[in-house]
mmCIF file of the N, C-alpha and C atoms, coordinates in Angstrom:
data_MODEL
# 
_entry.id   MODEL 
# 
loop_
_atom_site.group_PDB 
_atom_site.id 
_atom_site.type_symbol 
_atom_site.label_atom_id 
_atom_site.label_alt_id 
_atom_site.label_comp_id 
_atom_site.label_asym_id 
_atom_site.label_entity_id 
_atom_site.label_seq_id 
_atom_site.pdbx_PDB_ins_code 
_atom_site.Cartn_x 
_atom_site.Cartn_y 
_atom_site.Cartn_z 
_atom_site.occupancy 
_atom_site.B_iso_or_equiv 
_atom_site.pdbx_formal_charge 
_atom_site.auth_seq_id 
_atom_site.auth_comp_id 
_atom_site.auth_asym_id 
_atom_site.auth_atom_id 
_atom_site.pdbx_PDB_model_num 
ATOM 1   N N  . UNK A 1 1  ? 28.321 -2.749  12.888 1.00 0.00 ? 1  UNK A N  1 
ATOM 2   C CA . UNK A 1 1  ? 28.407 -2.842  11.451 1.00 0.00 ? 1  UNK A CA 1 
ATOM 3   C C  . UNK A 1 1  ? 27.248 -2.055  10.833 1.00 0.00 ? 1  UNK A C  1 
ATOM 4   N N  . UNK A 1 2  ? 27.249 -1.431  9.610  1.00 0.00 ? 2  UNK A N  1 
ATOM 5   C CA . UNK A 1 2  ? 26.381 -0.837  8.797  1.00 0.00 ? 2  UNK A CA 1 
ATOM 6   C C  . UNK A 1 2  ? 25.473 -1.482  7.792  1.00 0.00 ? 2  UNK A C  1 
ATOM 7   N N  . UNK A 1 3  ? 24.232 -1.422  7.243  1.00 0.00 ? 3  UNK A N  1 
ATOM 8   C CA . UNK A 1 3  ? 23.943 -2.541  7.023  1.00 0.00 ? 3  UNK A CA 1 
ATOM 9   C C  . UNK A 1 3  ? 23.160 -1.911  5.717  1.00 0.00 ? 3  UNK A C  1 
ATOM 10  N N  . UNK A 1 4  ? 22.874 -2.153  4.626  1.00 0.00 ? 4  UNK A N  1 
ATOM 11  C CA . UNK A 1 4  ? 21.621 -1.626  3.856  1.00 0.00 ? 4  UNK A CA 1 
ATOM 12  C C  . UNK A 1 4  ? 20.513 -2.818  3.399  1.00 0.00 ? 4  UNK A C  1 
ATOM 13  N N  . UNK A 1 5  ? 19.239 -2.762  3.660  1.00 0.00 ? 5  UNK A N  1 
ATOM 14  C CA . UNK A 1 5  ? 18.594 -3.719  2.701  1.00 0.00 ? 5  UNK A CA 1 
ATOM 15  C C  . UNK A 1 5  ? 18.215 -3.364  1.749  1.00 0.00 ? 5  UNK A C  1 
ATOM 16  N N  . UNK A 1 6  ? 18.547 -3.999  0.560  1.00 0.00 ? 6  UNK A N  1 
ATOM 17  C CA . UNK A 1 6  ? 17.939 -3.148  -1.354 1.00 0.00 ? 6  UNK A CA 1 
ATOM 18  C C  . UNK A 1 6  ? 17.232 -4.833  -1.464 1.00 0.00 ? 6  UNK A C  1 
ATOM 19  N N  . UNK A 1 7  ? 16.251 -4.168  -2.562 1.00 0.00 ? 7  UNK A N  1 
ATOM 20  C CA . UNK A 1 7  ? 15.584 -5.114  -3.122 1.00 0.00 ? 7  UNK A CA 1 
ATOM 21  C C  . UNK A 1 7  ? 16.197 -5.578  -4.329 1.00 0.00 ? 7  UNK A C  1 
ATOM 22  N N  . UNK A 1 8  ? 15.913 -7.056  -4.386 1.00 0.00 ? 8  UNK A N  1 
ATOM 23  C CA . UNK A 1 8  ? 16.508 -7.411  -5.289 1.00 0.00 ? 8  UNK A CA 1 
ATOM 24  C C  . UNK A 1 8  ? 15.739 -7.583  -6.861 1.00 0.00 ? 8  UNK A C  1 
ATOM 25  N N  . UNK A 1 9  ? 16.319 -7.797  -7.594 1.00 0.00 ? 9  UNK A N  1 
ATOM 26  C CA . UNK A 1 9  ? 15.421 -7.701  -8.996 1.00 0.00 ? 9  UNK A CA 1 
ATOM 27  C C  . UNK A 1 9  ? 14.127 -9.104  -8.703 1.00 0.00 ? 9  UNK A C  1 
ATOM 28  N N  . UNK A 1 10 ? 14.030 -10.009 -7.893 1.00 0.00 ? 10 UNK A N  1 
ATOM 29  C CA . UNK A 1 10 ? 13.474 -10.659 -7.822 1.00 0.00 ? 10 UNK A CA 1 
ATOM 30  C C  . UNK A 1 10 ? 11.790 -10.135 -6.881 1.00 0.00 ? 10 UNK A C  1 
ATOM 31  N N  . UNK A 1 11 ? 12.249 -9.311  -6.204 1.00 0.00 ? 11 UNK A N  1 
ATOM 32  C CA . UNK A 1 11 ? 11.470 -8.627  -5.517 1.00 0.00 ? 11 UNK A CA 1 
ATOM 33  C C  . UNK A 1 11 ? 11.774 -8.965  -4.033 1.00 0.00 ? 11 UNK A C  1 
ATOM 34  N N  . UNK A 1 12 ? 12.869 -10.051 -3.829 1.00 0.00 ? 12 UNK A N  1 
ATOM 35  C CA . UNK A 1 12 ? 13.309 -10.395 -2.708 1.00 0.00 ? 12 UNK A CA 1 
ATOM 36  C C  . UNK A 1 12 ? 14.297 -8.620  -1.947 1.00 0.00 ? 12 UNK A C  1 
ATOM 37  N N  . UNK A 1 13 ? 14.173 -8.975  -0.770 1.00 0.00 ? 13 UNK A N  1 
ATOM 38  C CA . UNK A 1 13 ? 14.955 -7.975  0.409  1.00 0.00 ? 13 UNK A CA 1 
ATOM 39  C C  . UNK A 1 13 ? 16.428 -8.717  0.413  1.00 0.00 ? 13 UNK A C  1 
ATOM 40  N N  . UNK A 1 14 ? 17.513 -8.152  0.043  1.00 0.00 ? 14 UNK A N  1 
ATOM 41  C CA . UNK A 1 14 ? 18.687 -8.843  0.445  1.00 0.00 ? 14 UNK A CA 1 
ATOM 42  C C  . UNK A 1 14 ? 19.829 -8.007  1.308  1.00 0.00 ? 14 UNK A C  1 
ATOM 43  N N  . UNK A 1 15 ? 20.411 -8.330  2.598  1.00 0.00 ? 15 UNK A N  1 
ATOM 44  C CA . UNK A 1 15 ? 20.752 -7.624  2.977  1.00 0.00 ? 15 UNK A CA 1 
ATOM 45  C C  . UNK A 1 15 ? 22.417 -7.656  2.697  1.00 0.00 ? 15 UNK A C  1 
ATOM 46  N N  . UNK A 1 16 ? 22.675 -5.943  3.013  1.00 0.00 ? 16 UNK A N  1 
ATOM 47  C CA . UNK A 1 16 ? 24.326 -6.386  2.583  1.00 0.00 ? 16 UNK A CA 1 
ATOM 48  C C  . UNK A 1 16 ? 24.895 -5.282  4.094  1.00 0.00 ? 16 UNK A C  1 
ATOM 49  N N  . UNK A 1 17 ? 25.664 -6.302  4.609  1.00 0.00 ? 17 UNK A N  1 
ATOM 50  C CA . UNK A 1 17 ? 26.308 -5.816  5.957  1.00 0.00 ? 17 UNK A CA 1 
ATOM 51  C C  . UNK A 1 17 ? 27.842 -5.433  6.062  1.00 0.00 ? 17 UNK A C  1 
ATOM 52  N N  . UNK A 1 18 ? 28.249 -4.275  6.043  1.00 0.00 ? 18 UNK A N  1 
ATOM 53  C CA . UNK A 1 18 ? 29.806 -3.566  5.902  1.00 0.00 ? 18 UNK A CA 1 
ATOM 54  C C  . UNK A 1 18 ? 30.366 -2.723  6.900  1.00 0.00 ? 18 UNK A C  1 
ATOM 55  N N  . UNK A 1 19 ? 31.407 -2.608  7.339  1.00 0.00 ? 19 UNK A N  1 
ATOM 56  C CA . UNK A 1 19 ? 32.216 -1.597  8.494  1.00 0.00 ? 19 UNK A CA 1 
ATOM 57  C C  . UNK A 1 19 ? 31.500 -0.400  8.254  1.00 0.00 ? 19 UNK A C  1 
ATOM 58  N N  . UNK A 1 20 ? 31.618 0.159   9.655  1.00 0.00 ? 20 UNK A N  1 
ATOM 59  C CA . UNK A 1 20 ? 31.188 1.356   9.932  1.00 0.00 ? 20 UNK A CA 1 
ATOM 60  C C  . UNK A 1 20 ? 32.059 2.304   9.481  1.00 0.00 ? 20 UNK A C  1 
ATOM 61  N N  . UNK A 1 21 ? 33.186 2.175   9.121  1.00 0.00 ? 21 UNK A N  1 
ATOM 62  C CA . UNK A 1 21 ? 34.249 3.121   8.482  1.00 0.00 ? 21 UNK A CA 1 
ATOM 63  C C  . UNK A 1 21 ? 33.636 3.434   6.863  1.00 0.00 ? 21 UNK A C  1 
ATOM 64  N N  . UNK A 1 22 ? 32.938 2.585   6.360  1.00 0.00 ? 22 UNK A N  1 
ATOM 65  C CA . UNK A 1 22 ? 32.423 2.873   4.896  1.00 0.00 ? 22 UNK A CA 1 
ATOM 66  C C  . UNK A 1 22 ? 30.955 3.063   5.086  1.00 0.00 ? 22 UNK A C  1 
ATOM 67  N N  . UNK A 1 23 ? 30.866 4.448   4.943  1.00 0.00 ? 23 UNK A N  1 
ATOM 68  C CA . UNK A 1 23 ? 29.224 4.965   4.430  1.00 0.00 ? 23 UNK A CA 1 
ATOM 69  C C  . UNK A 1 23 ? 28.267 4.580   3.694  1.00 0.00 ? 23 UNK A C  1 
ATOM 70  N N  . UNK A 1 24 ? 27.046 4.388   4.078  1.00 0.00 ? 24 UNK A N  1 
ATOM 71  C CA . UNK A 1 24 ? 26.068 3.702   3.600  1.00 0.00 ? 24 UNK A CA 1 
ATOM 72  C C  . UNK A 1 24 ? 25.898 4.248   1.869  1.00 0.00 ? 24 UNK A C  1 
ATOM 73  N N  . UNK A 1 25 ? 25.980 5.422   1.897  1.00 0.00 ? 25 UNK A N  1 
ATOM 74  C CA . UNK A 1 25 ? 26.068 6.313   0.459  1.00 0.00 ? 25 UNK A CA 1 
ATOM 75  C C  . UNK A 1 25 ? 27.036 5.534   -0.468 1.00 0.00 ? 25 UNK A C  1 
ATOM 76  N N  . UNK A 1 26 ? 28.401 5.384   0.116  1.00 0.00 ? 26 UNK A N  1 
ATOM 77  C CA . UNK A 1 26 ? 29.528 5.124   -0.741 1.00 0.00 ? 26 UNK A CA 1 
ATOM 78  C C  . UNK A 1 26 ? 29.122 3.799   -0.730 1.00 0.00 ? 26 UNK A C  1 
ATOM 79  N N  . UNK A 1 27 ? 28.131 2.639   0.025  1.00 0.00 ? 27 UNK A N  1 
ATOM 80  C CA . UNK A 1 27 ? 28.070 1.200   -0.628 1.00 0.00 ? 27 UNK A CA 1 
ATOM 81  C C  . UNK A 1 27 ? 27.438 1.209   -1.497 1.00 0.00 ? 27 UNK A C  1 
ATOM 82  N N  . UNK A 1 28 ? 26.275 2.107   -0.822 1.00 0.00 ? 28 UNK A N  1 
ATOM 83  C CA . UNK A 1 28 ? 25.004 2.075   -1.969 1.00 0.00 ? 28 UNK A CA 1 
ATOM 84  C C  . UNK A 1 28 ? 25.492 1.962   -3.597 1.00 0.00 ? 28 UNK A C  1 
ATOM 85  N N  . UNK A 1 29 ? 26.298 3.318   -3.659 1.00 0.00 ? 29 UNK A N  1 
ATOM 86  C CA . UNK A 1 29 ? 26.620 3.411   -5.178 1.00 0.00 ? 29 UNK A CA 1 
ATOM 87  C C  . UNK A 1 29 ? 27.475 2.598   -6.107 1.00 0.00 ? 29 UNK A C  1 
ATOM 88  N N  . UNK A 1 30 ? 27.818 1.363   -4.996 1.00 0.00 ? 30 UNK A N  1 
ATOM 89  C CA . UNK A 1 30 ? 28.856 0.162   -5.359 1.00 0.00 ? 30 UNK A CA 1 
ATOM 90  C C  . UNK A 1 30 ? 27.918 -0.851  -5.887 1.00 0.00 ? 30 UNK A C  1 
ATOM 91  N N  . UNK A 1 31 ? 26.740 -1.070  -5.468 1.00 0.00 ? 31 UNK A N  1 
ATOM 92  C CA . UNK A 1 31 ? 25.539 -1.944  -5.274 1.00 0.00 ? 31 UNK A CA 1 
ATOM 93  C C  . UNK A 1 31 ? 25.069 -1.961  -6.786 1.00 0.00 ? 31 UNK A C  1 
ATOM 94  N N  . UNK A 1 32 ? 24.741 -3.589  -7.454 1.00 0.00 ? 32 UNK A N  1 
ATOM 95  C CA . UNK A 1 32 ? 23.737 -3.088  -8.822 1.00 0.00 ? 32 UNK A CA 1 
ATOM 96  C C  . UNK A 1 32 ? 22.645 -2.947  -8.644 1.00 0.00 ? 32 UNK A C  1 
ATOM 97  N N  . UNK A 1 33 ? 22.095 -2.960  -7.975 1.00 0.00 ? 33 UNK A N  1 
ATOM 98  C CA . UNK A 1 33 ? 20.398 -3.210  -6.996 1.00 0.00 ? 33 UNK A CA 1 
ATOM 99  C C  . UNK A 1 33 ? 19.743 -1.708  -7.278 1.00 0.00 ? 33 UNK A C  1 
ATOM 100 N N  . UNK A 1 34 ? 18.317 -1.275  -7.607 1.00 0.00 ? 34 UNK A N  1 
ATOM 101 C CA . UNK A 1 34 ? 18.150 -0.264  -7.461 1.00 0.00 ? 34 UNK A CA 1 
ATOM 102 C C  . UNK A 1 34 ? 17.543 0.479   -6.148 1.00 0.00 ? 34 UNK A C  1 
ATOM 103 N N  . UNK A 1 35 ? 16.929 -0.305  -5.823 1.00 0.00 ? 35 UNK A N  1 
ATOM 104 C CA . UNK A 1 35 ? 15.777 0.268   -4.344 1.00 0.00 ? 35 UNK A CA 1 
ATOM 105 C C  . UNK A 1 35 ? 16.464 -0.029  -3.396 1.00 0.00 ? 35 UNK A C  1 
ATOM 106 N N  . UNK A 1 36 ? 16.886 0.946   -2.460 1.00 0.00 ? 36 UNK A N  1 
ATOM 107 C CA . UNK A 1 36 ? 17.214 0.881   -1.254 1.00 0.00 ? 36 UNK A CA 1 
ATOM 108 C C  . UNK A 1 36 ? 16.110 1.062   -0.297 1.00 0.00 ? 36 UNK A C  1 
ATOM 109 N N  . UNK A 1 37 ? 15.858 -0.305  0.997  1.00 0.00 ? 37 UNK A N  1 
ATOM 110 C CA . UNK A 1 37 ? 14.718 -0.614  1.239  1.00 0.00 ? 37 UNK A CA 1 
ATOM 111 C C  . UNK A 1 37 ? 14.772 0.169   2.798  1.00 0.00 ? 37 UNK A C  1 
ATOM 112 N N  . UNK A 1 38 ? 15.916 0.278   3.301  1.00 0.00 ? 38 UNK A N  1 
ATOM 113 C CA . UNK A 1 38 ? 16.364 0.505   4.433  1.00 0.00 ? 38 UNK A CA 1 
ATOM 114 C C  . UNK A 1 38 ? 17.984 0.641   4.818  1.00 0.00 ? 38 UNK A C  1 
ATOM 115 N N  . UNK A 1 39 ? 18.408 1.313   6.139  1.00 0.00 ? 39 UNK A N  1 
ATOM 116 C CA . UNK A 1 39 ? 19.906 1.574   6.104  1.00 0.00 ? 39 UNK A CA 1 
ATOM 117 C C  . UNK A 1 39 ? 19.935 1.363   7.944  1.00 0.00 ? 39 UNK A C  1 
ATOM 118 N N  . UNK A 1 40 ? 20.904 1.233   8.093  1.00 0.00 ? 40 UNK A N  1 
ATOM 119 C CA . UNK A 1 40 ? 20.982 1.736   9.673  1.00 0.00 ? 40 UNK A CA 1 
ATOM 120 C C  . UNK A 1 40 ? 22.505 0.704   10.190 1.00 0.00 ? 40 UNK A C  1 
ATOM 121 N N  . UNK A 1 41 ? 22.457 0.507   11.351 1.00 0.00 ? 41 UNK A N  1 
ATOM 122 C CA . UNK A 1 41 ? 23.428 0.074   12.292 1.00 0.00 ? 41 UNK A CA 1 
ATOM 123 C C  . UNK A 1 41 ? 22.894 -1.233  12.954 1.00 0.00 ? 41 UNK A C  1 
ATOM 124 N N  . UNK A 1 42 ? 24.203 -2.646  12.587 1.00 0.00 ? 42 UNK A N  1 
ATOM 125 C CA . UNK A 1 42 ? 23.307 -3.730  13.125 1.00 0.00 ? 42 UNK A CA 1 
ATOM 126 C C  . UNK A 1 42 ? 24.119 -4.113  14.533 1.00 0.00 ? 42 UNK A C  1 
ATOM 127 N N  . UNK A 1 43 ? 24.034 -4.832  15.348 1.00 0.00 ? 43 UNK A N  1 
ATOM 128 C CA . UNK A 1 43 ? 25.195 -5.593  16.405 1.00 0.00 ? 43 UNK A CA 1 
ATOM 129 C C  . UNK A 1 43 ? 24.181 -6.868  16.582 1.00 0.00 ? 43 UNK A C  1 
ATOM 130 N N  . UNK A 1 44 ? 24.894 -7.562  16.797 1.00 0.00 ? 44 UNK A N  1 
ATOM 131 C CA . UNK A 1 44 ? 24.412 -8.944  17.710 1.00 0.00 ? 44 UNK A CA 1 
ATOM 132 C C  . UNK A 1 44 ? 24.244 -8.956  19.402 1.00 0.00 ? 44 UNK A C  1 
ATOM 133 N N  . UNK A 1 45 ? 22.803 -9.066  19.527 1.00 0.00 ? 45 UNK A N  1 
ATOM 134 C CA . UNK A 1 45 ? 22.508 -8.511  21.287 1.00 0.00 ? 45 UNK A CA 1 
ATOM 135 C C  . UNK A 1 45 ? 22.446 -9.985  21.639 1.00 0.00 ? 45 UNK A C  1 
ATOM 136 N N  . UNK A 1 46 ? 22.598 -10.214 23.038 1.00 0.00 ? 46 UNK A N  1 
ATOM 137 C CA . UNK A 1 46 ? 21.715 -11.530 23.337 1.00 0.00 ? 46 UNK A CA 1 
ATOM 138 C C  . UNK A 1 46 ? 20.791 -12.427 22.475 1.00 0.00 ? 46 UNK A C  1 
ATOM 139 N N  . UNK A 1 47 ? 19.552 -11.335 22.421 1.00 0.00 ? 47 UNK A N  1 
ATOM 140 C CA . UNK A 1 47 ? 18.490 -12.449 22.132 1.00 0.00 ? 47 UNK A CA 1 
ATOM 141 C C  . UNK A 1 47 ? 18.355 -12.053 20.308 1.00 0.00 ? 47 UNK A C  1 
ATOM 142 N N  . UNK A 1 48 ? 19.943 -11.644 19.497 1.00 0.00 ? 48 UNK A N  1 
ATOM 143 C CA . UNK A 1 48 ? 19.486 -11.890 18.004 1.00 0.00 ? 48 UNK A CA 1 
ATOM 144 C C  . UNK A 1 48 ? 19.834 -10.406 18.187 1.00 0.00 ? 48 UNK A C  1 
ATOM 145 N N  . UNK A 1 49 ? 19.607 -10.001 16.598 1.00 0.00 ? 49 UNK A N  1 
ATOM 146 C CA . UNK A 1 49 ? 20.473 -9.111  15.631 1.00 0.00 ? 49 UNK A CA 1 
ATOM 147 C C  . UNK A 1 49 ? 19.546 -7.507  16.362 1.00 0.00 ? 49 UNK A C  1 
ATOM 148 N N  . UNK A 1 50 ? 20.321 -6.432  16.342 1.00 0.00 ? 50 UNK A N  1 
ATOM 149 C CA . UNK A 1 50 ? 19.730 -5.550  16.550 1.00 0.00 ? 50 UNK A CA 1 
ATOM 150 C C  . UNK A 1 50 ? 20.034 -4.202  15.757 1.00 0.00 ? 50 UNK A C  1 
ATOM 151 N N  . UNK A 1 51 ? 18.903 -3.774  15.232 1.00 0.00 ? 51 UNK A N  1 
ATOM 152 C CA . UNK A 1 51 ? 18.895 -2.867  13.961 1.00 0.00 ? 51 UNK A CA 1 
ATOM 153 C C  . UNK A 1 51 ? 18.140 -1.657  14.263 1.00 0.00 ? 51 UNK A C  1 
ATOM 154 N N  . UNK A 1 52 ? 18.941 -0.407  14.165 1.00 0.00 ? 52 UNK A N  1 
ATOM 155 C CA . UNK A 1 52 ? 18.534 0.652   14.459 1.00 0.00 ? 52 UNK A CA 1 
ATOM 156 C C  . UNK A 1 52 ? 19.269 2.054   13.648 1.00 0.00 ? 52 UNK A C  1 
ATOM 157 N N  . UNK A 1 53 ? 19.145 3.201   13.873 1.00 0.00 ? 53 UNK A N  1 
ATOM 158 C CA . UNK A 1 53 ? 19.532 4.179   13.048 1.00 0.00 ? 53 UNK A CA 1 
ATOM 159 C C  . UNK A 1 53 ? 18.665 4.407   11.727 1.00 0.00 ? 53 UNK A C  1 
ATOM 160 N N  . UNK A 1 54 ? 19.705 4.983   11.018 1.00 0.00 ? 54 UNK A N  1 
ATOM 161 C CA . UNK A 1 54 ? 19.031 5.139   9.549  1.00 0.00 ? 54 UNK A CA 1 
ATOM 162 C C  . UNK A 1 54 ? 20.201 5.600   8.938  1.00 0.00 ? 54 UNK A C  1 
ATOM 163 N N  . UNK A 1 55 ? 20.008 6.741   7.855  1.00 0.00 ? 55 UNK A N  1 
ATOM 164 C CA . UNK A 1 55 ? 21.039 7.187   6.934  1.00 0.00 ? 55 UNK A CA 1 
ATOM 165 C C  . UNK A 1 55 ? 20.374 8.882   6.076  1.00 0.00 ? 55 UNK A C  1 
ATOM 166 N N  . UNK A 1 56 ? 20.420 9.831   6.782  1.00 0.00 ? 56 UNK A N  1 
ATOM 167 C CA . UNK A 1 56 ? 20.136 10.961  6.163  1.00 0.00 ? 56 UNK A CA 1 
ATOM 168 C C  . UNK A 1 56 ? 20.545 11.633  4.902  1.00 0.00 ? 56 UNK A C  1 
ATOM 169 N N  . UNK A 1 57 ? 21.484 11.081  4.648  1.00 0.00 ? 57 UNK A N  1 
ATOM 170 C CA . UNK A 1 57 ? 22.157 11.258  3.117  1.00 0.00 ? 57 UNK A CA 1 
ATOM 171 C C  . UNK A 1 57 ? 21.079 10.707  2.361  1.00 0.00 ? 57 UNK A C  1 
ATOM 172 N N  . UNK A 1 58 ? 20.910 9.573   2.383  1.00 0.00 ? 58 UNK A N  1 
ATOM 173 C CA . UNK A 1 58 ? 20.190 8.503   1.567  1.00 0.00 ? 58 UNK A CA 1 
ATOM 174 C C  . UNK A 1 58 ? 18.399 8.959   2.053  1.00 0.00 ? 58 UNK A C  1 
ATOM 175 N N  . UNK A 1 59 ? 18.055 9.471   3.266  1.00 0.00 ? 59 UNK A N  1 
ATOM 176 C CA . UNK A 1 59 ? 16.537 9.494   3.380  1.00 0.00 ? 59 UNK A CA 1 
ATOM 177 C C  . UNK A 1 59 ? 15.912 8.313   3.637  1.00 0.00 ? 59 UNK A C  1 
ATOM 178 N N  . UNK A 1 60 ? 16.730 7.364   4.574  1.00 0.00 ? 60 UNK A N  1 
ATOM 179 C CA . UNK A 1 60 ? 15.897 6.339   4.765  1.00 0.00 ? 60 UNK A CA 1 
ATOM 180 C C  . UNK A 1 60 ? 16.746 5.455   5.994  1.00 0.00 ? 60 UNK A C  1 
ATOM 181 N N  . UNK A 1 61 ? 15.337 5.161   6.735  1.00 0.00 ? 61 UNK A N  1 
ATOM 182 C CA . UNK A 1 61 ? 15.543 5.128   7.831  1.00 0.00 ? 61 UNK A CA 1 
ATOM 183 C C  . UNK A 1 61 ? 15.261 3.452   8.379  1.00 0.00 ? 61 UNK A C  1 
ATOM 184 N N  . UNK A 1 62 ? 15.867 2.467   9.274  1.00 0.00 ? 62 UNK A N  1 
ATOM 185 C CA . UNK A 1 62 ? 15.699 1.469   9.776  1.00 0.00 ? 62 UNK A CA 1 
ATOM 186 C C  . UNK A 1 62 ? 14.585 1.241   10.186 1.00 0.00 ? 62 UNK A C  1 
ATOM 187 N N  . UNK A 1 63 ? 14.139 -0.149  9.511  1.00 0.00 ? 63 UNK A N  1 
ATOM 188 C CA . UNK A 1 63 ? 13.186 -1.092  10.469 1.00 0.00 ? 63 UNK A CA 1 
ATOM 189 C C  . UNK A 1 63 ? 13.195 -1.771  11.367 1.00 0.00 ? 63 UNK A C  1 
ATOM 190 N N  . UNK A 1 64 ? 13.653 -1.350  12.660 1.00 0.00 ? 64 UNK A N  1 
ATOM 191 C CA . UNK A 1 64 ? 14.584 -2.516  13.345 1.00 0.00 ? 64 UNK A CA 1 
ATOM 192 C C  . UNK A 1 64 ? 13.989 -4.034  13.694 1.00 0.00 ? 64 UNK A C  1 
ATOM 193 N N  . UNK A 1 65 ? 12.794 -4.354  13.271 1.00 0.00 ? 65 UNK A N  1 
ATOM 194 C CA . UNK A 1 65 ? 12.529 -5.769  13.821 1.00 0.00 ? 65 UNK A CA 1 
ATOM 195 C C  . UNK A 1 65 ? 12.315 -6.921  12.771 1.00 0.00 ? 65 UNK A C  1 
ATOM 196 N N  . UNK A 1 66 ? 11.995 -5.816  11.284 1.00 0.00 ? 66 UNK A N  1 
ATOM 197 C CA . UNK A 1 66 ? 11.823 -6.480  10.203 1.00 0.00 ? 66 UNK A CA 1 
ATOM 198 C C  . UNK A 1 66 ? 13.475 -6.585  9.262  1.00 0.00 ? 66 UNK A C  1 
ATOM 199 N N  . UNK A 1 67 ? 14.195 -5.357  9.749  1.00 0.00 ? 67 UNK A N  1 
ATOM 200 C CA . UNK A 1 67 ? 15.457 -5.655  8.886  1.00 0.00 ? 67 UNK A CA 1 
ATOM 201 C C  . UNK A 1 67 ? 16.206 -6.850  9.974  1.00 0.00 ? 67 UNK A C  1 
ATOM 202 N N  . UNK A 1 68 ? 16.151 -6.726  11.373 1.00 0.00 ? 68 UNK A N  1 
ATOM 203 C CA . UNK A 1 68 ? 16.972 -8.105  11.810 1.00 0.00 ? 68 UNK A CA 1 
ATOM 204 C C  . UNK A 1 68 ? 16.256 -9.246  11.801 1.00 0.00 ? 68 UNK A C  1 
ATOM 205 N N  . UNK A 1 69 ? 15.080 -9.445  10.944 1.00 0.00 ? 69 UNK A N  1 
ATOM 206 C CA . UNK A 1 69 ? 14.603 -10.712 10.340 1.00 0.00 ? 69 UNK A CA 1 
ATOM 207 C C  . UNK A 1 69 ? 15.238 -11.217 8.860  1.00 0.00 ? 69 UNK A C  1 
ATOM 208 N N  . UNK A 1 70 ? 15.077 -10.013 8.379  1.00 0.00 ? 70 UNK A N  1 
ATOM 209 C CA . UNK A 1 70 ? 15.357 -10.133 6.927  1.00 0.00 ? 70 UNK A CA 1 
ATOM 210 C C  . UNK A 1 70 ? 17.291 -10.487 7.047  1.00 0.00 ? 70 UNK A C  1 
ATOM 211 N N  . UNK A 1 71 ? 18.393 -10.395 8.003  1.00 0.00 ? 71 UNK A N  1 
ATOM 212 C CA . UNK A 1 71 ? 19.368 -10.088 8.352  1.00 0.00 ? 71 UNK A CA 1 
ATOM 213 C C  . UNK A 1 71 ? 19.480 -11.426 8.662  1.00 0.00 ? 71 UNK A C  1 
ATOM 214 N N  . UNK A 1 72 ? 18.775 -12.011 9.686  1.00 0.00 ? 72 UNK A N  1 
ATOM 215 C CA . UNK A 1 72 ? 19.015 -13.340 10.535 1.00 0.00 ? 72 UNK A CA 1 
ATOM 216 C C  . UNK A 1 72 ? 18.478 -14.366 9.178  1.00 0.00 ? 72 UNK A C  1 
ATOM 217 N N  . UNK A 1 73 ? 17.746 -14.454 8.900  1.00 0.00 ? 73 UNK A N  1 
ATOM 218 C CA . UNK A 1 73 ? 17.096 -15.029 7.747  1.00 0.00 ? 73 UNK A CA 1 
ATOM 219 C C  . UNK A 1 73 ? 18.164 -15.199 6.534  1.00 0.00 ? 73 UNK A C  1 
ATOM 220 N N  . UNK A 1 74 ? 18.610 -14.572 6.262  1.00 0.00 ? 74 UNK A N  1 
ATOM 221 C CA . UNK A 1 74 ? 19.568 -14.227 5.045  1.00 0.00 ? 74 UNK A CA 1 
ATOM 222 C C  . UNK A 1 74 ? 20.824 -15.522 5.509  1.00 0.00 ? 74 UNK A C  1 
ATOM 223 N N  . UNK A 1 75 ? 21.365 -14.820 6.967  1.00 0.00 ? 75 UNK A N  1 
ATOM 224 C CA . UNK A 1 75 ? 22.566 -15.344 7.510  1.00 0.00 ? 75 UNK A CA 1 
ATOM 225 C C  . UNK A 1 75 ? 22.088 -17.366 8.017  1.00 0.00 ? 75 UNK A C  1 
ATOM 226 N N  . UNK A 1 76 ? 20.997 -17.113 8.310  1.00 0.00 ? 76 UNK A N  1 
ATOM 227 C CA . UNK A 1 76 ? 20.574 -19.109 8.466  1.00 0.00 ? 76 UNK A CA 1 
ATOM 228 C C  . UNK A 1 76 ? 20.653 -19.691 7.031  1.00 0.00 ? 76 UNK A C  1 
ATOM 229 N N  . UNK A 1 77 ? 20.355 -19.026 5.871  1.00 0.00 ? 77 UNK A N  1 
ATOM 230 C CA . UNK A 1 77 ? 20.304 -19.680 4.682  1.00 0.00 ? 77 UNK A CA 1 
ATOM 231 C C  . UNK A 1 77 ? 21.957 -20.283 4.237  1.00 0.00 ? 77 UNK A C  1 
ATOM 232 N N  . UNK A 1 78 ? 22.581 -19.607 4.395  1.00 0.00 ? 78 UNK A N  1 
ATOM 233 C CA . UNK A 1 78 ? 24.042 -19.776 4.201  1.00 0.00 ? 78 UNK A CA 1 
ATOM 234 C C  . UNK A 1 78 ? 24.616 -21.170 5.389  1.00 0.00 ? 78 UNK A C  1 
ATOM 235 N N  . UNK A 1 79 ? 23.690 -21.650 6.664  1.00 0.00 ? 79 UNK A N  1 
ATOM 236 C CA . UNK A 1 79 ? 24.510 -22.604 7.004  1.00 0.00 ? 79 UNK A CA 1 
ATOM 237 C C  . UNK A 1 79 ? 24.085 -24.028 6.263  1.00 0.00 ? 79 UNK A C  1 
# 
């Protein structure tokens, strides 16, 4: 899955996770959020979320240990 983190007007990181068939560009510009914080490619490994890549269109590239915090974090709040 494709993933972007934008900041939210709160100053919070919120992540938004979508098929790899839809480009990080074409979510972005769906998004009301302005700052895009990070982009890349997530899967679920064994030991938790794994985040890597980036997005050259956009110029911005994955954090992989802080976006699958901000990712896992997001997804525990919801149970």
């Amino acid at each position: 899955m494709n993933y972007l983190i934008v900041k939210h007007f709160s100053g919070r990181e919120i992540p938004f996770i979508f098929p790899e068939t839809v480009a990080h560009v074409d979510m972005r510009d769906q998004l009301p959020y302005g700052d895009i914080i990070s982009a890349g490619v997530v899967c679920l490994g064994p030991n938790g979320f794994v985040c890597s890549g980036g997005d050259k269109e956009l110029g911005i590239a994955a954090r992989p240990e802080k976006d699958a915090a901000v990712i896992g974090d997001a997804l525990r709040e919801q149970d």
